[in-house]
C-alpha positions as CSV (number, residue, x, y, z in Angstrom):
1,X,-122.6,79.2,-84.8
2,X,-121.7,77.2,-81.4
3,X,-122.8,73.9,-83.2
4,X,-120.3,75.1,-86.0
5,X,-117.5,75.5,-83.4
6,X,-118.3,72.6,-81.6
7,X,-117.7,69.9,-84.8
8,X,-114.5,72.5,-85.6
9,X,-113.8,71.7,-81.9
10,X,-114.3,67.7,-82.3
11,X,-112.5,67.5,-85.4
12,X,-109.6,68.8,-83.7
13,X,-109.8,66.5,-81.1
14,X,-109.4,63.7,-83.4
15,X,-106.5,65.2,-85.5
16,X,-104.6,65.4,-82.3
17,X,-105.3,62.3,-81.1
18,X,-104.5,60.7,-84.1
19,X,-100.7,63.0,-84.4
20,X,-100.3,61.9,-80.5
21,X,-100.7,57.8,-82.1
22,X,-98.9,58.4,-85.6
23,X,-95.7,60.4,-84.0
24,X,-95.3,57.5,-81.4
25,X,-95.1,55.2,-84.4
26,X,-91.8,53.6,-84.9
27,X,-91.0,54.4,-88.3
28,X,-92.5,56.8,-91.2
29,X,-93.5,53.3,-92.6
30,X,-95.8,52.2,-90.0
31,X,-96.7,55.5,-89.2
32,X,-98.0,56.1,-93.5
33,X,-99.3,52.5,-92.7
34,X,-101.3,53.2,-90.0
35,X,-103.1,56.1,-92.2
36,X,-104.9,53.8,-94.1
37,X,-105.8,51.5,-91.9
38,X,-109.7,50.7,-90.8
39,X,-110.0,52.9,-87.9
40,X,-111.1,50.6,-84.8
41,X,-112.1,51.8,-81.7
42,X,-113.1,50.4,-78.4
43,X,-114.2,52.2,-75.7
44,X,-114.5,52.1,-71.7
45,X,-116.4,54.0,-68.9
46,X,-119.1,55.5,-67.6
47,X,-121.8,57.8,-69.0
48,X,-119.7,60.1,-70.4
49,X,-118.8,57.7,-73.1
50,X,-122.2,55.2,-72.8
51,X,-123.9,55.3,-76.0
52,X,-126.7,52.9,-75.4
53,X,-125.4,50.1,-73.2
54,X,-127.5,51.0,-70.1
55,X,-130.7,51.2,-72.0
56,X,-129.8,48.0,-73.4
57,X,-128.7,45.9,-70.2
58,X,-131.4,47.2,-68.3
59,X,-134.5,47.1,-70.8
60,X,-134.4,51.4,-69.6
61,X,-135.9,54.0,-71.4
62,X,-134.7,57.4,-72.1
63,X,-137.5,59.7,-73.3
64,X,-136.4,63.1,-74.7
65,X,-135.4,65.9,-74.2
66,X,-132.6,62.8,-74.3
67,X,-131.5,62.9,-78.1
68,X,-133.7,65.6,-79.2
69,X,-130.9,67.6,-80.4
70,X,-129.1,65.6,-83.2
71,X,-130.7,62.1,-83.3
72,X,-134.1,63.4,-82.8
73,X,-135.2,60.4,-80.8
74,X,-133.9,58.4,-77.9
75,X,-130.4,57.0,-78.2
76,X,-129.3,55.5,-74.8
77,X,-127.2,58.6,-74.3
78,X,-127.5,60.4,-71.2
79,X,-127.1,63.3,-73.0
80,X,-129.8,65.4,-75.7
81,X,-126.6,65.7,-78.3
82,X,-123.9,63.5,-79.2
83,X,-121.2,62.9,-76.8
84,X,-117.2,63.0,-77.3
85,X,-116.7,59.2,-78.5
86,X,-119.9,60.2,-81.4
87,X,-117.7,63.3,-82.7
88,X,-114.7,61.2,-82.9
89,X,-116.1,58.4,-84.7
90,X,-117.4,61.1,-87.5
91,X,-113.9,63.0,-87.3
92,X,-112.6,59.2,-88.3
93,X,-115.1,58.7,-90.7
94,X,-116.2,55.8,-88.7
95,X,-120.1,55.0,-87.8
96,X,-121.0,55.4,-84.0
97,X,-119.9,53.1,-81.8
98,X,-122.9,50.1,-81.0
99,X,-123.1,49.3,-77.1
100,X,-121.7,45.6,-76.7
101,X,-125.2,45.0,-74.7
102,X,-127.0,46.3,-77.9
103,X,-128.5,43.5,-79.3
104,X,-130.5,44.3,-82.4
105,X,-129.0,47.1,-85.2
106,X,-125.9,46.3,-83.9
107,X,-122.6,47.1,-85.9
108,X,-119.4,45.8,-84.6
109,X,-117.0,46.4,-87.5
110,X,-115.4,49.7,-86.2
111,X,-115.9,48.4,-82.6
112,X,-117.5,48.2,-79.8
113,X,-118.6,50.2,-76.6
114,X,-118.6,48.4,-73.2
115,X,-119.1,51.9,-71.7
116,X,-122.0,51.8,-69.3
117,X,-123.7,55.1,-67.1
118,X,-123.0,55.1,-63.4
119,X,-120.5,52.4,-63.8
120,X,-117.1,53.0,-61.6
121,X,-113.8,50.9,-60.9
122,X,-115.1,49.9,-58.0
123,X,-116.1,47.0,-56.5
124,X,-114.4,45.3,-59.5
125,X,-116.8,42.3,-60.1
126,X,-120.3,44.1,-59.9
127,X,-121.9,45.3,-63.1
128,X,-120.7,47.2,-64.7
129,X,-117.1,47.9,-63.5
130,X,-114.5,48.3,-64.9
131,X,-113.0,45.0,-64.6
132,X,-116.5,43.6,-66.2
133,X,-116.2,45.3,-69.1
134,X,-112.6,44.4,-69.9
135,X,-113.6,40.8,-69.6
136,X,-116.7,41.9,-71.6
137,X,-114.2,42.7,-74.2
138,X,-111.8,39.5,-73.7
139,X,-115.4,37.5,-74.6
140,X,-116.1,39.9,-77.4
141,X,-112.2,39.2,-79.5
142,X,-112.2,35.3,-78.6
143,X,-115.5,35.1,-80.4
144,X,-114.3,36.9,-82.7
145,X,-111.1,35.0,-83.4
146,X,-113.0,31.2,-83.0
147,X,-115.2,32.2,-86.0
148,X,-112.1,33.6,-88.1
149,X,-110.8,30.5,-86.8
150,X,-113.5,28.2,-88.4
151,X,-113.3,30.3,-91.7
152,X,-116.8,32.2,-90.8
153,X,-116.7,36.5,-90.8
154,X,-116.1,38.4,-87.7
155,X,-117.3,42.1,-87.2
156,X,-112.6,42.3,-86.2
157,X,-109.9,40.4,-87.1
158,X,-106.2,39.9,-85.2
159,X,-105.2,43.4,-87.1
160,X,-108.1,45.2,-86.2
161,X,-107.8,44.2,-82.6
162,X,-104.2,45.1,-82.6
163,X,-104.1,48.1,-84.0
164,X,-107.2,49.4,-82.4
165,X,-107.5,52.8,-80.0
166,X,-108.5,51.6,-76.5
167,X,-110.6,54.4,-74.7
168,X,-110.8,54.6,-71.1
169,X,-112.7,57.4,-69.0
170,X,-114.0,56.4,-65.8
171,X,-113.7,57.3,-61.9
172,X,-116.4,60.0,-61.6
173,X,-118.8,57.7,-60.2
174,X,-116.1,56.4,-57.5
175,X,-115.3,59.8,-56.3
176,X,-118.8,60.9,-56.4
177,X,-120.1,57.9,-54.5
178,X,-117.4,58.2,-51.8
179,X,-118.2,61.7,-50.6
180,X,-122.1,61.2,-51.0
181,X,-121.6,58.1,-48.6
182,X,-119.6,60.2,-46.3
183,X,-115.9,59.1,-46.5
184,X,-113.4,62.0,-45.8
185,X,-110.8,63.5,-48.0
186,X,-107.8,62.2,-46.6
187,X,-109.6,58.5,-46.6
188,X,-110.6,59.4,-50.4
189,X,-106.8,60.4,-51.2
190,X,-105.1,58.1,-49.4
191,X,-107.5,54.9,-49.8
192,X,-110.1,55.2,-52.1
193,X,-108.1,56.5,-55.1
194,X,-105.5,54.1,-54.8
195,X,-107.5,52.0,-55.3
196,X,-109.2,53.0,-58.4
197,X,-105.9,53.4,-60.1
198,X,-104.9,49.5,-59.4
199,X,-108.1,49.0,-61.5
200,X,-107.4,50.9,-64.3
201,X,-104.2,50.5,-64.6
202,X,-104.4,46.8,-64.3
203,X,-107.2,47.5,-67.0
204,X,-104.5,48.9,-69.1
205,X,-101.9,45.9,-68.2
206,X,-104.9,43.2,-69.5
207,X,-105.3,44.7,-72.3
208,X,-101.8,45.8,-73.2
209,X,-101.4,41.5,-72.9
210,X,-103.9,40.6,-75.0
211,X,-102.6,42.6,-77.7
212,X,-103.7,46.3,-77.4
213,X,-101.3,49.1,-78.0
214,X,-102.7,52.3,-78.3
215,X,-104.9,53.7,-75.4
216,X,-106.3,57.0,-74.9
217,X,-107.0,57.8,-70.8
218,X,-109.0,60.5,-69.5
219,X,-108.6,63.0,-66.0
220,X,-111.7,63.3,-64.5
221,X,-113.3,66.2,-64.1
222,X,-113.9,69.4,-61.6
223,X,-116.4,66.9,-59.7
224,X,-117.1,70.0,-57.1
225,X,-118.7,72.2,-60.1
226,X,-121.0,69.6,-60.7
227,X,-125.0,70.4,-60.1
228,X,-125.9,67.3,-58.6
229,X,-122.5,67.5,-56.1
230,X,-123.9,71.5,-55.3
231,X,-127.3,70.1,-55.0
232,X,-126.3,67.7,-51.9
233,X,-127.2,69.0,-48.5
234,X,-123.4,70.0,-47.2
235,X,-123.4,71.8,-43.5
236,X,-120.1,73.0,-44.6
237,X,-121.3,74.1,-48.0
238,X,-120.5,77.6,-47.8
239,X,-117.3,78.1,-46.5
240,X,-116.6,74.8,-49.0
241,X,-117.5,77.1,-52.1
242,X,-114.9,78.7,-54.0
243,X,-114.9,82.1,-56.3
244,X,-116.7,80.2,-58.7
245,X,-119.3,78.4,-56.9
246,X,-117.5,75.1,-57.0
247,X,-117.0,72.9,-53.8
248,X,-113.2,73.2,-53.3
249,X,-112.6,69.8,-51.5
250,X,-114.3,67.3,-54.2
251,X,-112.1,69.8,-57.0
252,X,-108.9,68.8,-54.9
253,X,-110.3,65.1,-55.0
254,X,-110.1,65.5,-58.7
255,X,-106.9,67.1,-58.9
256,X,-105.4,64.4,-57.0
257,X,-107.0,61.3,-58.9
258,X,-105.6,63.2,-62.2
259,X,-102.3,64.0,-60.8
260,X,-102.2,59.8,-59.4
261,X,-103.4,58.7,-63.0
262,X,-101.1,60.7,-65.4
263,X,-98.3,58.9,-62.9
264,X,-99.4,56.0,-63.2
265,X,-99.7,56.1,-66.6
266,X,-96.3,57.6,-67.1
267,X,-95.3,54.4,-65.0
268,X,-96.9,52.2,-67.6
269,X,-95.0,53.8,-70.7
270,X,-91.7,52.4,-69.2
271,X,-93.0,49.1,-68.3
272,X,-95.3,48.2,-71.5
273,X,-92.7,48.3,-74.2
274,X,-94.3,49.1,-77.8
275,X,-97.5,50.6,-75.7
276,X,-99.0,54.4,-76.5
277,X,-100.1,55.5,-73.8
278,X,-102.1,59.1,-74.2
279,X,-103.3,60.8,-71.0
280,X,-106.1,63.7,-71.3
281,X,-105.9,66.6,-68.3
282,X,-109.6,67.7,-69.0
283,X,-109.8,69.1,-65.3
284,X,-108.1,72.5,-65.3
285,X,-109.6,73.7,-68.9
286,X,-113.0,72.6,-67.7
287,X,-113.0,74.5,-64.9
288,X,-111.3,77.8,-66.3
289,X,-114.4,77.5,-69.1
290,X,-116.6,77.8,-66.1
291,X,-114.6,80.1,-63.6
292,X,-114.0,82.1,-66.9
293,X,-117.0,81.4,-68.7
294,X,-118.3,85.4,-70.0
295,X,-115.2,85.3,-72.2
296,X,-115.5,82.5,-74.4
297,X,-118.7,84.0,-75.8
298,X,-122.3,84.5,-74.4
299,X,-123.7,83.0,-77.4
300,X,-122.1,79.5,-76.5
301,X,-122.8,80.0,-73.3
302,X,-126.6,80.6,-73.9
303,X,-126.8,78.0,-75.9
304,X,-125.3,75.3,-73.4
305,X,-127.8,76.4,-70.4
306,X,-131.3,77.5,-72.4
307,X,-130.9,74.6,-75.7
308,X,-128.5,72.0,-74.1
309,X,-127.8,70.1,-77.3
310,X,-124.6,69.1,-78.8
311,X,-122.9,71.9,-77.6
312,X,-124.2,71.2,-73.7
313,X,-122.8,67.7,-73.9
314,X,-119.2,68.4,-75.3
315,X,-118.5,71.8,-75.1
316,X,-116.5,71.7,-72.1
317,X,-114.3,69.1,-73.1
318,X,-113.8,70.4,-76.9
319,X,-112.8,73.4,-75.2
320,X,-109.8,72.0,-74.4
321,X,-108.8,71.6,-77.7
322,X,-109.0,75.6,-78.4
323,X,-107.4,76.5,-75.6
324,X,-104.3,74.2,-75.5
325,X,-103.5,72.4,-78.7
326,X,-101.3,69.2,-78.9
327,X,-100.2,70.3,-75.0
328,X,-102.9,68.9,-74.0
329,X,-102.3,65.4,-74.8
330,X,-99.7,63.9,-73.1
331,X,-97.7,61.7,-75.5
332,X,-96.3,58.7,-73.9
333,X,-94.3,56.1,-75.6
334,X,-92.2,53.3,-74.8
335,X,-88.7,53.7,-75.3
């Protein structure tokens, strides 16, 4: 049943996403256009969205209960089930996105994932940053285009890089890593986050010149409900914790990076004419699923904590989809 309602979940997750792209379209032409056109994605990040690339930079190995759920073996995924990027990819009729690093088995012609586990924005050039995996990417279309060039096949062509969705989630390791190393909230706020948003939004800018258009750019989320974050040795744990259990001060660090980001990329609508821009608030859905959590269902609930499959990996964020519909996505479109 929650496996049921979590493809349900995923499916809708796609069909919005794809009416936030298709109503931004100029005109019903390019919009009935766009329909049949090869769906191409590439995506950006951190674990959340790394389906391999870690394993295959690093040589790592991820023994199960990793992939035990839906793969039955070990994928590369921090996760036992499939993550959001996987249920999209089926909701597209697309095959999973390969890692970029992924040597061997690799299959490019839907895209590629440059998405690697604990990577952050910052500092820009160590691997994997941000930065490194957009010029990861900028290697990955001139390739592409020499070959076309010289009349040999190319997993993309100029079309498919064009028309392509660009997905970027990442920031969780940079806020995480600044409160485990001791920095303050107002120095988070006021310097830290700042500077994460110059690198993804000059992410978005470098692409946007090369030739993307269409981009799709998560909210963090509640960082303070996290085990590992509750796990940490605080001496001002308990009067930290809120109704919920969750560390109020790393929530507000969230809050504030999502609040900063869906500016920014409200800033960049205006500036990057023919650009969609599509911001994703996952914060304040995630953390009513937990606050809240006896009312969605203690099946589902079960199921996440005692078999944490599928459903453990995604459930939060397919949530969203249930409880807010197209609100959720923030359209944005140059004028």
């Amino acid at each position: 049943m929650a496996a049921a309602s979590a493809r349900a979940l995923a499916a809708a997750v796609s069909a919005l996403l794809a009416a936030a792209v298709l109503l931004a379209s100029p005109s019903p032409v390019a919009a009935e256009e766009g329909c049949t056109q090869r769906p191409v994605v590439f995506a950006f990040g951190d674990s959340n969205t790394d389906t391999g690339g870690t394993a295959a930079a690093l040589g790592s190995y991820l023994p199960l209960p990793e992939g035990r759920t839906h793969f039955r073996r070990s994928t590369g995924r921090l996760c036992d089930g499939r993550l959001v990027i996987d249920y999209l990819c089926e909701s597209l009729n697309m095959s999973y996105l390969s890692p970029y690093m992924e040597a061997l088995g690799s299959d490019f012609g839907d895209g590629a994932n440059f998405a690697i586990a604990g990577s952050g924005t910052l500092p820009r050039d160590r691997p994997f940053a941000l930065h490194v995996q957009v010029q990861q990417f900028t290697h990955f279309k001139q390739r592409s285009l020499q070959l076309i060039a010289h009349g040999e096949k190319a997993p993309v062509d100029a079309e498919g890089f064009r028309n392509a969705l660009y997905l970027i989630d990442i920031g969780q390791n940079d806020l995480s890593a600044a409160f485990s190393i001791g920095l303050t909230y107002d120095h988070v706020v006021h310097h830290r986050i700042p500077s994460m948003l110059y690198e993804i939004q000059d992410a978005i800018v470098t692409l946007f010149y090369d030739g993307a258009k269409n981009f799709w750019v998560h909210g963090t989320g509640p960082l303070g409900c996290l085990p590992q974050k509750l796990a940490e040795l605080r001496n001002d744990a308990d009067g930290d914790l809120d109704d919920s259990g969750c560390l109020r001060t790393l929530n507000n660090a969230s809050h504030e990076l999502n609040n900063q980001l869906s500016s920014v990329c409200h800033k960049l609508t205006s500036q990057l004419k023919g650009a969609t821009i599509v911001y994703t608030d996952v914060l304040s859905i995630k953390y009513d699923l937990i606050a809240n959590h006896s009312g969605y269902g203690e099946s589902i609930v079960e199921q996440s904590i005692d078999q944490p499959g599928d459903t453990a990996c995604i459930l939060c964020f397919l949530f969203l989809v249930l409880l807010t519909g197209p609100l959720m996505f923030q359209g944005l479109r140059s004028r």
